[in-house]
C-alpha atoms as a printed R data frame, in Angstrom:
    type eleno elety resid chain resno       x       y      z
1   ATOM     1    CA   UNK     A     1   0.000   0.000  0.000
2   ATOM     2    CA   UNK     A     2   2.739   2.860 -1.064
3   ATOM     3    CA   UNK     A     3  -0.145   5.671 -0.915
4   ATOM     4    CA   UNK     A     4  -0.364   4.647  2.828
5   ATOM     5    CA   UNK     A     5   1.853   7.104  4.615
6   ATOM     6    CA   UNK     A     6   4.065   4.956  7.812
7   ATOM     7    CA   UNK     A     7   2.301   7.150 10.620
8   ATOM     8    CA   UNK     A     8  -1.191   6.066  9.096
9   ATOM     9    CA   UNK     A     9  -0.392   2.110 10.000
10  ATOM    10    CA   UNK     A    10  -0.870   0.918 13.416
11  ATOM    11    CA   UNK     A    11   1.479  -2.227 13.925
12  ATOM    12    CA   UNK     A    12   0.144  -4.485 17.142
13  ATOM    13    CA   UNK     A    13   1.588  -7.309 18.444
14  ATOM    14    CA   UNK     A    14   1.319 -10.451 20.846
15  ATOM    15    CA   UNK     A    15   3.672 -12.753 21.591
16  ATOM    16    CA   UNK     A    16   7.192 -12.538 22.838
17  ATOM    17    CA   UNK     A    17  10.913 -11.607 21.730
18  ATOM    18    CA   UNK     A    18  10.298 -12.044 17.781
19  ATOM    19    CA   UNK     A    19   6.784  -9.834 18.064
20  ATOM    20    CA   UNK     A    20   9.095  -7.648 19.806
21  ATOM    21    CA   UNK     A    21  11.523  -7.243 17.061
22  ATOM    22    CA   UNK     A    22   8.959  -6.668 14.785
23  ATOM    23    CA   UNK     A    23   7.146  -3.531 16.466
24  ATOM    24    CA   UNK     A    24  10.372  -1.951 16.616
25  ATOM    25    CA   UNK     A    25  10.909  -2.377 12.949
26  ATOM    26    CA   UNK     A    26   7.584  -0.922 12.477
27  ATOM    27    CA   UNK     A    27   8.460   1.828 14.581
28  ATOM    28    CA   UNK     A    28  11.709   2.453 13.111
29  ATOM    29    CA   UNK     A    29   9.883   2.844  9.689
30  ATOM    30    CA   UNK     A    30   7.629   5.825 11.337
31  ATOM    31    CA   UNK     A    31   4.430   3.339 11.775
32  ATOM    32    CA   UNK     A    32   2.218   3.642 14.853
33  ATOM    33    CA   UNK     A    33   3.447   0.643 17.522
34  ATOM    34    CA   UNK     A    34   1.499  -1.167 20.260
35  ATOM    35    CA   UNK     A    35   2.686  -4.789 22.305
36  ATOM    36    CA   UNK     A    36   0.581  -6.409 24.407
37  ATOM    37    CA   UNK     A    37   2.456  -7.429 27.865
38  ATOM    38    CA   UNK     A    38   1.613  -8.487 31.407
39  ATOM    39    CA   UNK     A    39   4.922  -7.472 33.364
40  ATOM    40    CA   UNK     A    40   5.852  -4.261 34.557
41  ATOM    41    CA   UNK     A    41   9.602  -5.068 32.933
42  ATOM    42    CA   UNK     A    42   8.053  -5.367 29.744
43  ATOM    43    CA   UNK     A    43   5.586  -2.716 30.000
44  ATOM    44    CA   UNK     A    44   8.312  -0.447 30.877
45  ATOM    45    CA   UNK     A    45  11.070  -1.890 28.219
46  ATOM    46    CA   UNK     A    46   7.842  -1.001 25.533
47  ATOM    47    CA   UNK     A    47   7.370   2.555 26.739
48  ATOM    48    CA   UNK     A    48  11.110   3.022 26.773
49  ATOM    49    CA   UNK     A    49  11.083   2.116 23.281
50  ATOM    50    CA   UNK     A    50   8.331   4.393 21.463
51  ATOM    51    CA   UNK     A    51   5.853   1.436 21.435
52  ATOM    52    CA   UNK     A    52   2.160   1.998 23.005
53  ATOM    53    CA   UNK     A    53   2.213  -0.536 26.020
54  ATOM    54    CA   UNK     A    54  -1.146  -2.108 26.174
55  ATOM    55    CA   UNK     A    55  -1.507  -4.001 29.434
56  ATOM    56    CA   UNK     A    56  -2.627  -7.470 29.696
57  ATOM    57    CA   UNK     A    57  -2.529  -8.110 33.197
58  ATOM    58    CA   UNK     A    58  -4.682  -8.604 35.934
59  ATOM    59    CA   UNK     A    59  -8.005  -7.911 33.035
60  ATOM    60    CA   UNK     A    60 -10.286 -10.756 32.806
61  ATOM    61    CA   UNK     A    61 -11.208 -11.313 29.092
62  ATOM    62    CA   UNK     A    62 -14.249  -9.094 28.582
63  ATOM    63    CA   UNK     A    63 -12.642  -6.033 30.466
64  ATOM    64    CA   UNK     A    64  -9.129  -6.425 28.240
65  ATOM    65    CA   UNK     A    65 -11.292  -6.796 24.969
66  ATOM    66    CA   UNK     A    66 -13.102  -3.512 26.057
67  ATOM    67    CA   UNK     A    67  -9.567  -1.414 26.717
68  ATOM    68    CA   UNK     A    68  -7.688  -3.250 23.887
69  ATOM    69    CA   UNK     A    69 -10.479  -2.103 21.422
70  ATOM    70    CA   UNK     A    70 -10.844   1.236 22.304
71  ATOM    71    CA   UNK     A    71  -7.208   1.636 22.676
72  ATOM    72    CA   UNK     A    72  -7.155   0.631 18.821
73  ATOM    73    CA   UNK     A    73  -9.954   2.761 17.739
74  ATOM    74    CA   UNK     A    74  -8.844   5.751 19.580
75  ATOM    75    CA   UNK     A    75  -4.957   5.333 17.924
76  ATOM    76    CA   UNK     A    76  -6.951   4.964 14.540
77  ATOM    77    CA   UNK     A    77  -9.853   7.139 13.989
78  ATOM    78    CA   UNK     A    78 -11.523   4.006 14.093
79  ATOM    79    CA   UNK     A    79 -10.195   1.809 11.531
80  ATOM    80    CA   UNK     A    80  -8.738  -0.634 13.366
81  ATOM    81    CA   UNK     A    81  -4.752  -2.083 13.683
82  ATOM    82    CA   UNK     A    82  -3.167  -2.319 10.067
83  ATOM    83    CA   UNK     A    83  -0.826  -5.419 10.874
84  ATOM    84    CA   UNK     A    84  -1.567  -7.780 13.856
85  ATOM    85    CA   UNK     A    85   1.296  -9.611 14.402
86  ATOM    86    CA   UNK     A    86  -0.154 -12.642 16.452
87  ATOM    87    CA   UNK     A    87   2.458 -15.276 17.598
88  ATOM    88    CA   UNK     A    88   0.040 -16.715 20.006
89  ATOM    89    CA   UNK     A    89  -2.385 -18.400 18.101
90  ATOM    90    CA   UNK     A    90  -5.758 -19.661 19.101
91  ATOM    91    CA   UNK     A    91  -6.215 -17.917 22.389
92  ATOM    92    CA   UNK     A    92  -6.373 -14.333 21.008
93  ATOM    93    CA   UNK     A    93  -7.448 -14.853 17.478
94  ATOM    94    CA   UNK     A    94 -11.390 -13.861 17.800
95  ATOM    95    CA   UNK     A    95  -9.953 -10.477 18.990
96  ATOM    96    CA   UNK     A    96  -6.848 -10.363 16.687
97  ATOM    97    CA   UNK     A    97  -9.705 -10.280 13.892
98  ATOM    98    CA   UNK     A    98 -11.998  -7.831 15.960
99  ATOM    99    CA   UNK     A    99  -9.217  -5.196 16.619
100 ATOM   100    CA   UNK     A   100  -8.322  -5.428 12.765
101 ATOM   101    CA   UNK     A   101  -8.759  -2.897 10.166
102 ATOM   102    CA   UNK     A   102 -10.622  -3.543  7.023
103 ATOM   103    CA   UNK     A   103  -7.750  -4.669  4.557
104 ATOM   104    CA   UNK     A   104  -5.820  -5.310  7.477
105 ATOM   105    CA   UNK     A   105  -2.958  -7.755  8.121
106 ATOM   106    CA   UNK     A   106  -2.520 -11.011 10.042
107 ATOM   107    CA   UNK     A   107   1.033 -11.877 10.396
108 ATOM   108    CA   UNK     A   108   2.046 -14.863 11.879
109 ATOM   109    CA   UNK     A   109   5.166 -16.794 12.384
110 ATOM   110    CA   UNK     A   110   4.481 -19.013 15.725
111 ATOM   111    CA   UNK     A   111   1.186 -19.996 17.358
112 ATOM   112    CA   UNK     A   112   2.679 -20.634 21.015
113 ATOM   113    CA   UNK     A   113  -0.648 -21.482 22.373
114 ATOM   114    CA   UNK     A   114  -2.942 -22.847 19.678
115 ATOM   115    CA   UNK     A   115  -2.015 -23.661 15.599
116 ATOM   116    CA   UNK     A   116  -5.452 -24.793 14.721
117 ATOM   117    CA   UNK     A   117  -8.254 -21.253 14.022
118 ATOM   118    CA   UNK     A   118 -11.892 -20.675 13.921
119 ATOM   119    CA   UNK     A   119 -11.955 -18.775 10.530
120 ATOM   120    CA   UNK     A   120 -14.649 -17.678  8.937
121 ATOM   121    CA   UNK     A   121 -13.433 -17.504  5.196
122 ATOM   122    CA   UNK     A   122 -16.853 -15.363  4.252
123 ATOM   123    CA   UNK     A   123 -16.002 -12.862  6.752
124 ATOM   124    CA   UNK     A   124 -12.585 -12.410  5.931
125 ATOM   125    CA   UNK     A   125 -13.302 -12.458  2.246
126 ATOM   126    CA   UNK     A   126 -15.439  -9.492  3.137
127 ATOM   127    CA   UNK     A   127 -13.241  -7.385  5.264
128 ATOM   128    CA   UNK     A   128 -10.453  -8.271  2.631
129 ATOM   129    CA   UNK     A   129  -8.542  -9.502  5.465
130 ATOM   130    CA   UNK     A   130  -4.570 -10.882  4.675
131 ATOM   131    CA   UNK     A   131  -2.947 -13.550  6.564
132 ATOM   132    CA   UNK     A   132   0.567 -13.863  6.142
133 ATOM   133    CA   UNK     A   133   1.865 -17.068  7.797
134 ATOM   134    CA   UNK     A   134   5.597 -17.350  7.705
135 ATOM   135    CA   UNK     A   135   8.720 -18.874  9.650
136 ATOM   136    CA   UNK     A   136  11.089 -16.478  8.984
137 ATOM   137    CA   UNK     A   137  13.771 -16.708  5.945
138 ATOM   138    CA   UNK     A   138  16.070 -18.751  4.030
139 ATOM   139    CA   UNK     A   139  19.493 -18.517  4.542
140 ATOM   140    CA   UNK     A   140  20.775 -15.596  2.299
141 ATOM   141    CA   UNK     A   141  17.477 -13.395  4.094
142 ATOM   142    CA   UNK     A   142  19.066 -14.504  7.408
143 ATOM   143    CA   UNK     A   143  22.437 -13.407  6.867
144 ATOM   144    CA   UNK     A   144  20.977  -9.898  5.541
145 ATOM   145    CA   UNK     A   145  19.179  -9.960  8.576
146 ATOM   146    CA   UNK     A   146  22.192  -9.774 10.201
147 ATOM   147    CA   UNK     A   147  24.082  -7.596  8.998
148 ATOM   148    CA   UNK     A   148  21.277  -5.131  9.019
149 ATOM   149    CA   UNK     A   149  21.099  -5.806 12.833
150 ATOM   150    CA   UNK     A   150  24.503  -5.430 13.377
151 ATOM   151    CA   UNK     A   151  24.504  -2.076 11.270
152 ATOM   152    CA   UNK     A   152  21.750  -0.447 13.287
153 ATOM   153    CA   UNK     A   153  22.895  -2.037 16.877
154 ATOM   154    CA   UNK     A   154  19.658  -3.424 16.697
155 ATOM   155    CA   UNK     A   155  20.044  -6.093 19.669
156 ATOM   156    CA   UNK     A   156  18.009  -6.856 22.529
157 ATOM   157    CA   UNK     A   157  17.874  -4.331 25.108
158 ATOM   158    CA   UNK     A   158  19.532  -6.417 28.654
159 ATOM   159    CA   UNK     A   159  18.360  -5.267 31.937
160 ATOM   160    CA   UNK     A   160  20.777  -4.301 34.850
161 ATOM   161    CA   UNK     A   161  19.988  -7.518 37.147
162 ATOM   162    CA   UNK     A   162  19.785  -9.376 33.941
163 ATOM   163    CA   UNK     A   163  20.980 -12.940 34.821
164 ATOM   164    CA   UNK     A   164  22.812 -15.122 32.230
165 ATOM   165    CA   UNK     A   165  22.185 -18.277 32.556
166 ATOM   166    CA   UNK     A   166  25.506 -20.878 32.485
167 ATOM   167    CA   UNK     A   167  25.035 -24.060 30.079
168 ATOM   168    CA   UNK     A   168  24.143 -26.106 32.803
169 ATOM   169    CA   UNK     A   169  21.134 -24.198 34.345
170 ATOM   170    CA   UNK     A   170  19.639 -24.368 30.614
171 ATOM   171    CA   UNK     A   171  17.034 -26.606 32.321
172 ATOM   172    CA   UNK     A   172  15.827 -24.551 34.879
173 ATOM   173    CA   UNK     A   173  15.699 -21.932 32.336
174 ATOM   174    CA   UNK     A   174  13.139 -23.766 30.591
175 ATOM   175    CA   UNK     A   175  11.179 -24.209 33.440
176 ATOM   176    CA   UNK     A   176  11.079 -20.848 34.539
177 ATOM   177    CA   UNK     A   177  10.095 -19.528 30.868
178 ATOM   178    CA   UNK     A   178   7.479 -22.854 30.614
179 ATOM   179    CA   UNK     A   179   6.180 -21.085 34.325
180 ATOM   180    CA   UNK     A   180   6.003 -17.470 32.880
181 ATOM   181    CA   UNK     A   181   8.716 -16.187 35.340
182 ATOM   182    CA   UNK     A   182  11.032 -14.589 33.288
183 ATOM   183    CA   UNK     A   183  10.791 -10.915 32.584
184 ATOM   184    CA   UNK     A   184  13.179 -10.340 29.865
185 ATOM   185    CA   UNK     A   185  11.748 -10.924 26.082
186 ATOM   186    CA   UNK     A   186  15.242 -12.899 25.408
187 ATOM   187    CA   UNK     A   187  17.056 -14.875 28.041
188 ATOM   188    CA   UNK     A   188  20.193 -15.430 27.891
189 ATOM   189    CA   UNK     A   189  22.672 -18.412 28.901
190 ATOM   190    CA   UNK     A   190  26.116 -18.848 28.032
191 ATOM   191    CA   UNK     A   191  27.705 -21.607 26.155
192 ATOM   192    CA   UNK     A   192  31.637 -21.177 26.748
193 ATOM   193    CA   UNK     A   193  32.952 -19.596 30.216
C-alpha cells in the first residue's frame, strides 16, 4: 500500500521476543506501535522504546477486549490495527480479527498457544482480510538480517539484574520460561565460560 503514509499504519503485536523485534521495525519505519504485555519489565522496556504498552494483566477477558479495542480505535480514527502480528495463536485470534482494520494484516510466524483457528473464510473475504503465515527466511534473508542488525545495533535491550544463565542451568531456564517467570523478552545463557 505505497499511498499509505508509515504514521497512518498501526502495527500491534502479541507474543514474545520475535513480536518484539517486529514492532520496533515498524516503529523504526515511522508506523504507529502497540505490544501487548503483562509485566511491569516489559511494560516499561515497551514505553522506553516508542511502542504503546497495552496491558494485559490482571483484566479478565471481557474487560481487556473492552480497553484493547478502544485503545485501537482511539490510535486509529476508528479503523482498526493495520498489521496484527499474532504469535500466540488460538487464544487471542477472535480479537486479533476484531481489533483489525478492514484490509488489514494477520502476520504470523508461531502460534505458542494454539495452531489450529476458527476462521470464517466469508467474513474475511469481506473485510479483505490478509494472513501472512511465515517462519522467517532462508538462509541468504538470514544473513541480511544480520548484517542489518549489526549495522543499526539493533540487539536486545539487557536489563541491569539481567541474569545469564551458564550451560548447565539451561534446564531450569526452561522451566522458569514454561512457568512465565522470566521478565526479559530474550534470556540469555552462556555456552563457553
Amino acid at each position: 500500500m505505497g499511498h499509505t503514509k508509515p504514521q497512518d499504519v498501526f502495527v500491534c503485536a502479541w507474543g514474545g521476543g520475535v513480536s518484539l523485534a517486529e514492532v520496533t521495525l515498524a516503529r523504526w519505519m515511522g508506523c504507529q506501535a502497540a505490544m501487548v504485555a503483562s509485566t511491569p519489565e516489559r511494560l516499561a522496556l515497551l514505553q522506553q522504546l516508542g511502542i504503546i504498552p497495552i496491558d494485559r494483566h490482571g483484566l479478565d477477558n471481557i474487560a481487556f477486549e473492552e480497553k484493547l479495542l478502544d485503545l485501537v480505535y482511539t490510535h486509529t480514527a476508528g479503523k482498526g490495527v493495520s498489521i496484527f502480528i499474532d504469535n500466540i495463536g488460538a487464544p487471542v485470534y477472535k480479537l486479533t480479527v476484531k481489533a483489525l482494520a478492514r484490509q488489514g494484516v494477520i502476520a504470523t510466524s508461531g502460534w505458542k498457544h494454539g495452531a489450529i483457528l476458527p476462521i470464517s473464510r466469508a467474513m474475511e473475504c469481506i473485510n479483505r482480510h490478509l494472513y501472512v503465515h511465515t517462519h522467517y527466511a532462508c538462509y541468504t534473508e538470514g544473513l541480511e538480517a544480520v548484517a542489518f542488525a549489526q549495522q543499526q545495533q539493533w540487539m536486545p535491550p539487557l536489563a541491569a539484574n539481567e541474569k545469564i544463565y551458564t550451560w548447565e542451568e539451561i534446564p531450569s531456564l526452561v522451566e522458569e520460561y514454561a512457568a512465565g517467570r522470566l521478565a526479559t523478552y530474550f534470556p540469555i545463557f552462556s555456552v563457553n565460560s
